[in-house]
C-alpha positions in Angstrom: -3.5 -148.0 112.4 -3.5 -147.9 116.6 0.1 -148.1 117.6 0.2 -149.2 121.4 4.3 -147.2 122.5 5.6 -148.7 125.8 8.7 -148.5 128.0 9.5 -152.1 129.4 9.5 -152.1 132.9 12.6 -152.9 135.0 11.0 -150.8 138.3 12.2 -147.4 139.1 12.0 -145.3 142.4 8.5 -143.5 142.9 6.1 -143.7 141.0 6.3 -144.8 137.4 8.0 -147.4 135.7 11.2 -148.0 133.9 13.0 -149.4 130.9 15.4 -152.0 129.8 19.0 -150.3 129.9 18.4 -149.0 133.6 18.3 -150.8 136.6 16.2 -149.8 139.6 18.4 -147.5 141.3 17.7 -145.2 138.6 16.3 -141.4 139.4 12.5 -140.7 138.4 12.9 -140.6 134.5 11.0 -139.7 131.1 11.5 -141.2 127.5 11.9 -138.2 124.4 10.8 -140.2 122.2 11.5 -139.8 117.9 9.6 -141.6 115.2 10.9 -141.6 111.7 9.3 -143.5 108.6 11.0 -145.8 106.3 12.5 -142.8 104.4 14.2 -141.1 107.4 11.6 -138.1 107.8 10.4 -137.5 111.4 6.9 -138.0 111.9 5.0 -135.2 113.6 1.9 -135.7 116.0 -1.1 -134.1 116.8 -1.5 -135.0 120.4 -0.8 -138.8 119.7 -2.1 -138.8 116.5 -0.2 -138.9 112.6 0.0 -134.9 111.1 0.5 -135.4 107.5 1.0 -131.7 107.7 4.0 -131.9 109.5 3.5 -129.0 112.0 2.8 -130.9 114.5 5.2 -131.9 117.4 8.5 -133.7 116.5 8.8 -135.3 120.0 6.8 -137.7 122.2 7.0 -138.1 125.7 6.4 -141.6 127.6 6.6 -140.6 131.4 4.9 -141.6 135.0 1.4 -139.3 134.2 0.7 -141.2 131.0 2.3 -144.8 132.9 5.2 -144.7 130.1 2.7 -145.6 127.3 1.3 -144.0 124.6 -1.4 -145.0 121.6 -0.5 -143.3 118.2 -2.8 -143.3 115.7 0.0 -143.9 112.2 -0.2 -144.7 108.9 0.4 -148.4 107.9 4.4 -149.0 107.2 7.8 -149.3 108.7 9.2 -146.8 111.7 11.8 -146.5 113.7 11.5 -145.1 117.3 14.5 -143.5 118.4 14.3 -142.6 122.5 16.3 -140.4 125.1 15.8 -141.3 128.3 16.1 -138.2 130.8 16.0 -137.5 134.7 12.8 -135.7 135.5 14.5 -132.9 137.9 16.2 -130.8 134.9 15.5 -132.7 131.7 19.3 -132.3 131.1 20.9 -135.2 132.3 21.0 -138.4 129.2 20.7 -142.0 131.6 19.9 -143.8 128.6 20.1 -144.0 124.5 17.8 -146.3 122.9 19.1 -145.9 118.7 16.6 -146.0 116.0 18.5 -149.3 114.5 17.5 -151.3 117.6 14.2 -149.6 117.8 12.3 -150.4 114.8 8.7 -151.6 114.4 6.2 -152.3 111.1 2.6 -151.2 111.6 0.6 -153.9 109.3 -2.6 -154.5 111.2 -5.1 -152.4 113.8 -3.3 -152.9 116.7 0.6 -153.3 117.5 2.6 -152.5 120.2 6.1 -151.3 119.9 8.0 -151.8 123.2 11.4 -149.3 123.7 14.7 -150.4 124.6 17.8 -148.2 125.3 21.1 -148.6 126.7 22.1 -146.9 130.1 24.7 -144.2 129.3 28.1 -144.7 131.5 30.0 -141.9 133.0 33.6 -142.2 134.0 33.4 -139.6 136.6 30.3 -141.7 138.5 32.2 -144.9 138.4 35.3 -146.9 139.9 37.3 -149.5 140.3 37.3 -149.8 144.0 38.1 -152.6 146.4 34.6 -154.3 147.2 35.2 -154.0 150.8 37.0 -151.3 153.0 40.9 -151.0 152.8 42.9 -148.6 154.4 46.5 -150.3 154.0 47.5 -152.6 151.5 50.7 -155.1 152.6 52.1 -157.7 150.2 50.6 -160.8 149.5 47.4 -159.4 150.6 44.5 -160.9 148.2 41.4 -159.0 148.1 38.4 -158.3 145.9 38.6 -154.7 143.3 34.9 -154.4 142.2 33.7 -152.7 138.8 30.7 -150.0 139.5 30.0 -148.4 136.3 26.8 -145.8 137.0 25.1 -143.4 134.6 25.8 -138.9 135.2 24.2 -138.1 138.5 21.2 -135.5 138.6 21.4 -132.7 141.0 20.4 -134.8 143.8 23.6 -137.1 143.4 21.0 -140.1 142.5 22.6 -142.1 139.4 21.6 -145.8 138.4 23.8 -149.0 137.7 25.1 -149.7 134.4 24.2 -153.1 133.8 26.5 -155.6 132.9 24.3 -156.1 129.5 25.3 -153.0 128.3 28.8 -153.3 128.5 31.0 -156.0 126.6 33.7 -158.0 128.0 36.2 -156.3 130.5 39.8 -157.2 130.6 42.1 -156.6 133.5 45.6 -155.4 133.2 48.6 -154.6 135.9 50.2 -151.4 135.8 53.8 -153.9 135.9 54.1 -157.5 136.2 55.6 -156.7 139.5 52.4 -154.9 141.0 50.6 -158.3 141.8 48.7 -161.6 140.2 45.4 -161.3 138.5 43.5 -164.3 140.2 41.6 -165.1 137.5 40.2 -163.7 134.2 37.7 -161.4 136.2 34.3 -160.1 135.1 32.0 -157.6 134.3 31.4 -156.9 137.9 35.5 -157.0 139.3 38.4 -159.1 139.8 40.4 -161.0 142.2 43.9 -159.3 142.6 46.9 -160.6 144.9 49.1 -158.1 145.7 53.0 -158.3 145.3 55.4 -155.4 144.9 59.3 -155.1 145.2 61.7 -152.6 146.8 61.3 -150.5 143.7 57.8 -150.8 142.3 55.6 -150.7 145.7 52.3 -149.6 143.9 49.3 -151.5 143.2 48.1 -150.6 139.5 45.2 -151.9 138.0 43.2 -151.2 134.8 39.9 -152.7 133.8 39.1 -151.9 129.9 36.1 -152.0 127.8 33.0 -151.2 126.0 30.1 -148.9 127.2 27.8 -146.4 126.1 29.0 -143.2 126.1 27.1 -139.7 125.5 28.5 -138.4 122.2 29.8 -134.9 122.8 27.3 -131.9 122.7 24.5 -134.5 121.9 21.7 -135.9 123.0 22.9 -139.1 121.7 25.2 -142.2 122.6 27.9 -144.4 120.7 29.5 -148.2 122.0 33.2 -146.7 122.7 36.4 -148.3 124.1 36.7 -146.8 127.8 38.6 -147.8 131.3 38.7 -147.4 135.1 41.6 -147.6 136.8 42.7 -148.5 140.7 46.2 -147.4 141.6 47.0 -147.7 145.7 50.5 -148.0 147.6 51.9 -151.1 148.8 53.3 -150.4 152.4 56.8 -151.5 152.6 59.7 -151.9 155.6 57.1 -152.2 157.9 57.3 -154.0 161.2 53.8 -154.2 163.1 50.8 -155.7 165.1 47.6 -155.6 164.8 45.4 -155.4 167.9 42.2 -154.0 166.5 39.0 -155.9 165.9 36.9 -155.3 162.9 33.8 -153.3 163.2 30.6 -155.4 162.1 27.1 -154.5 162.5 23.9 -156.5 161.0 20.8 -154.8 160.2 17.8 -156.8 162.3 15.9 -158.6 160.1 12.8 -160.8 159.6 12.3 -163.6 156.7 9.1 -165.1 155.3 9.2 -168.7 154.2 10.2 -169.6 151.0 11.6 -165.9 149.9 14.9 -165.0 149.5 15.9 -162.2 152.3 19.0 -160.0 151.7 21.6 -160.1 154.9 22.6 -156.7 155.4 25.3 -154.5 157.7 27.9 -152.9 157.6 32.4 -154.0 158.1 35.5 -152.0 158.6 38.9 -152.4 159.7 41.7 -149.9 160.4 43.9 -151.7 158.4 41.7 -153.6 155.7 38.9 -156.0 156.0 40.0 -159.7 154.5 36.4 -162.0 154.9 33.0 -161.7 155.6 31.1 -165.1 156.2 27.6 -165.5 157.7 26.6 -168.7 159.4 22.8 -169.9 159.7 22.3 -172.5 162.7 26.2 -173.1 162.6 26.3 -173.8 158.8 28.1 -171.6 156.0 25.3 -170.2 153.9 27.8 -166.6 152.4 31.0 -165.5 152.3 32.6 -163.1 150.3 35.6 -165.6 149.3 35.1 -167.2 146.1 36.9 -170.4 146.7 34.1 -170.9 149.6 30.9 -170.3 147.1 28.7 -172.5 145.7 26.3 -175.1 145.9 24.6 -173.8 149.6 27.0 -171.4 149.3 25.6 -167.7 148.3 28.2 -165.0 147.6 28.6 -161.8 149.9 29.3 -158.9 148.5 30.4 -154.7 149.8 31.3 -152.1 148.8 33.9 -149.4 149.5 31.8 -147.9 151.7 32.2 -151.0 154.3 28.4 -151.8 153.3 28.0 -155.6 152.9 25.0 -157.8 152.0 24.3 -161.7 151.4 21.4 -163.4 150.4 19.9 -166.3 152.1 16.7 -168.0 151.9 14.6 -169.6 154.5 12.8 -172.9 153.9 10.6 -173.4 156.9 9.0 -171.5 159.6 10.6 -171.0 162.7 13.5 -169.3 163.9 17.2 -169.4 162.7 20.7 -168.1 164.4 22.3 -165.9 162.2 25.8 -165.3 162.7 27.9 -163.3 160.7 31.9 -162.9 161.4 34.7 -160.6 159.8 38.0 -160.9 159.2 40.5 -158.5 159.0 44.0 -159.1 157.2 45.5 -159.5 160.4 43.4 -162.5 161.6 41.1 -160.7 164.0 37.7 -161.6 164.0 34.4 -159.9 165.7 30.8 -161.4 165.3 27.8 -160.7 165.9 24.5 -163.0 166.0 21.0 -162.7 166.0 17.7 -164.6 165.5 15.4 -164.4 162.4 12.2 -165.4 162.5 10.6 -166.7 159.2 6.6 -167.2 158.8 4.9 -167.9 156.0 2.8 -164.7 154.7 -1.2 -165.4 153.6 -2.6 -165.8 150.4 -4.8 -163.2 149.5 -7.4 -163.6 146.7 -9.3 -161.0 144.7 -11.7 -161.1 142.2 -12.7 -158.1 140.1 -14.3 -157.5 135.8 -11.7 -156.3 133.0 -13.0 -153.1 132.2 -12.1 -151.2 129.3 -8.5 -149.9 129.3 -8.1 -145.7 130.6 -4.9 -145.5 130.9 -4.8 -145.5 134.5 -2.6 -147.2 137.1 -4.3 -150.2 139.0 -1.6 -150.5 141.7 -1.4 -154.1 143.6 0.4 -154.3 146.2 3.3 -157.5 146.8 4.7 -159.1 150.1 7.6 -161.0 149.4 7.4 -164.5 149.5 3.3 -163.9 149.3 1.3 -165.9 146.5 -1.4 -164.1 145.6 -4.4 -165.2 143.1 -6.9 -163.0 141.0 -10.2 -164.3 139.4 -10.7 -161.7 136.5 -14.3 -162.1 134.3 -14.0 -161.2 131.0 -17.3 -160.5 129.3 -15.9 -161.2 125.7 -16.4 -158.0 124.2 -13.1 -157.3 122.2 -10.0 -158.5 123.4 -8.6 -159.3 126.9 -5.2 -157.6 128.1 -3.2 -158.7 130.9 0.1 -157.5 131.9 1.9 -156.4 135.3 4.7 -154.4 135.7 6.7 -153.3 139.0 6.5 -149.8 139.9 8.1 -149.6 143.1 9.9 -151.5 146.2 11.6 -151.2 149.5 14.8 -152.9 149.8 16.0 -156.1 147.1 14.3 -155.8 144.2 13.7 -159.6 143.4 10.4 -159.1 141.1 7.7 -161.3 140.4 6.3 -164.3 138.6 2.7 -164.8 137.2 0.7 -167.8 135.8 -2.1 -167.3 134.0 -5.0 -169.9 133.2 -7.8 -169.0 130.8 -11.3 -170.2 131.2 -10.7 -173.6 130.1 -8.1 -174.4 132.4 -5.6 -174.1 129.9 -1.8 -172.6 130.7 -1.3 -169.2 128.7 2.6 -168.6 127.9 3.6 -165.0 128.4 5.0 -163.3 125.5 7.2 -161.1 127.6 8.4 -162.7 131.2 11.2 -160.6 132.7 11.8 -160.0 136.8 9.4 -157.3 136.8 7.3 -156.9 134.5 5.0 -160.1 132.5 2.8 -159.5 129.7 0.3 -162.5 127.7 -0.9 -162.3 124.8 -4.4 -161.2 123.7 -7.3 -162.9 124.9 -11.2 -163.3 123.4 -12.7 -166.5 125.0 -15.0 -165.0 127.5 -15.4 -166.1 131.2 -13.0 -166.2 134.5 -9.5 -165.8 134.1 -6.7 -166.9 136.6 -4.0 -164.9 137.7 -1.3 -166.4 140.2 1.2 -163.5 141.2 4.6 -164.8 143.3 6.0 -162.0 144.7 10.0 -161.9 146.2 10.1 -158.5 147.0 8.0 -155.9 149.0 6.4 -153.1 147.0 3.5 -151.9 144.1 3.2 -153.2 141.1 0.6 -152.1 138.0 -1.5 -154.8 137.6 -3.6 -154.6 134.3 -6.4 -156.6 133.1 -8.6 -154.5 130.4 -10.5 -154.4 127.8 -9.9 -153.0 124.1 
């Protein structure tokens, strides 16, 4: 039986695709790959193809030079497909654990495909629990964001990628001592809202965010679902009498906007004593701001880092230019802004038309504009079967991914069996003649567009 093995894409940096479990941060990655059979027993291969001998090789490898698939040639039955996603520098670093329980498949007819998941692998000593944006005092009663960035072990270039919030289950905040501060809030997988407090004999700030994540087992190649933490401790300054006199520093990164597509606000905030809001203001109206209470509805949230980074996304709806203003706070009261003028146009459409021809293997790379609509006529002579799928391989910038429409000769819609934020994939097709393919892109970049033959 032909056994189609494929990494679901999710985009990663470079070339090559990714994998559910990893976001697209990630370092340039492979997938060691195990198959077992009903009973347990690991399957060996001859190239990609069953060795009932069992000499052959014990592991398969999905990476960027075979586009993270791979067709196996197996015996009908059940399987399981245990995978270990690595960083392609050393090989040595686990990012991801995809276990043979959630990776199962049964090989009943000539063609199936078996798609891999895994979970990205958390390490303690990549993440924190860090204020979200720049503080370098910390005064009673001062309320103020703690963010939650759980990341993966970092290669030998530093690189690491986001653990996402699906892989870890719910978070709970604690205080160190009911006297540190108030929790604002039950918090979430991505941080919490903290006010604060102190007294005369507890003057530090302790905070503890518990849960569950995937954690290498030790001296394995494996990963379990283990209780872990992150913890935020910082002083409270006390008997102090002061002013303030210094303005925050703000910069915004210029920027340009096509119609209809959402466009990531970016630039970076700091404050010698701590930085309180962040708001940005298009044509004199609120569209972000990093204060809770003040998102919603037209309201988008802004969000930093510790780094005094800070982004916010806003999306233009007609062309023209807009006044941008952005303005920070700092926990004094002092405000700078800074303003510009985005212009937003609305990109063209582009249309292509091309034959399936038989599948090789081979990347077909298309390239997106974000906010661009793009259509594809593809003639299918009705010889076999018609494949169509399109996965990100790349971007610049926000990742927002794609969406696709497909009609079939007749006119008729054809539902996607797969339809995540980068990557869509329909099922097969036989009725011959011209196929339409409407791609909506919101993000700059490549994709692999695929429309073959088997």
């Amino acid at each position: 039986m032909k056994v189609e093995l494929t990494a679901s894409a999710l985009g990663q940096k470079g070339q090559g695709l990714g994998a559910l479990g990893l976001t697209n941060d990630a370092p340039n990655r492979h997938y060691d790959v195990t198959v077992r059979d009903s009973n347990g027993k690991v399957i060996a291969f001859n190239g990609t193809t069953y060795d009932p001998t069992g000499a052959g090789a014990k592991t398969l490898t999905l990476n960027s030079a075979n586009n993270f698939q791979r067709l196996l040639l197996l015996p009908k039955g059940d399987y399981t497909f245990e995978n270990k996603v690595k960083d392609d520098e050393t090989s040595a670093t686990l990012l991801a654990y995809g276990p043979a329980t959630e990776n199962t498949g049964t090989i009943d007819k000539n063609s199936s495909v078996i798609r891999l998941t895994s979970h990205a692998v958390y390490n303690a000593a990549s993440s924190t629990l860090a204020p979200s944006l720049s503080m370098n005092e910390l005064y009673t009663d001062t309320k103020f964001n703690l963010s939650l960035n759980l990341k993966t072990s970092t290669v030998n270039n530093g690189a690491s990628a986001t653990v996402p919030t699906s892989d870890i289950g719910p978070v709970t905040y604690t205080l160190g001592n009911a006297t540190d501060g108030v929790l604002n809030g039950a918090g979430s997988k991505i941080g919490v809202n903290v006010t604060a407090r102190g007294t005369d004999t507890d003057s530090e700030l302790n905070v503890t965010a518990t849960f569950q994540a995937w954690v290498q087992d030790a001296g394995t190649d494996t990963a379990s679902f283990q209780t872990v933490s992150e913890s935020f401790a910082k002083q409270i300054q006390t008997n102090v009498l002061t002013t303030d006199t210094v303005m925050p520093t703000l910069t915004f990164n210029a920027a340009s906007a096509s119609t209809g597509a959402a466009l990531n606000l970016t630039g970076t905030v700091g404050d010698d004593q701590g930085v309180n809001k962040v708001r940005a203001y298009v044509d004199g109206n609120l569209v972000a701001s990093n204060d809770p209470a003040e998102q919603g509805g037209t309201v988008a949230a802004l969000t930093g880092d510790s780094q005094g980074n800070w982004t916010a996304a806003w999306t233009p709806t007609t062309d023209g230019g807009y006044s941008v203003v952005v303005i920070a706070e700092d926990t004094s009261g002092n405000e700078t802004r800074v303003e510009q003028t985005i212009t937003a146009t609305t990109p063209p459409a582009p249309t292509y038309d091309f034959d399936a021809m038989p599948y090789d293997g081979s990347v077909r790379p298309f390239t997106l504009v974000n906010g661009q609509v793009s259509t594809v006529k593809v003639r299918f002579d009705g010889i076999g079967w018609l494949h169509l799928w399109m996965s990100l391989q790349n971007c610049t910038g926000a990742c927002g991914g794609f969406t696709v429409t497909v009609t079939d000769p007749n006119g008729q819609t054809i539902n996607p069996i797969i339809a995540a934020a980068t990557y869509t994939e329909f099922p097969n097709q036989y009725a011959p003649g011209i196929y339409t393919v409407t791609v909506t892109s919101a993000t700059d970049g490549v994709m692999d567009f695929e429309a073959h033959t088997h």
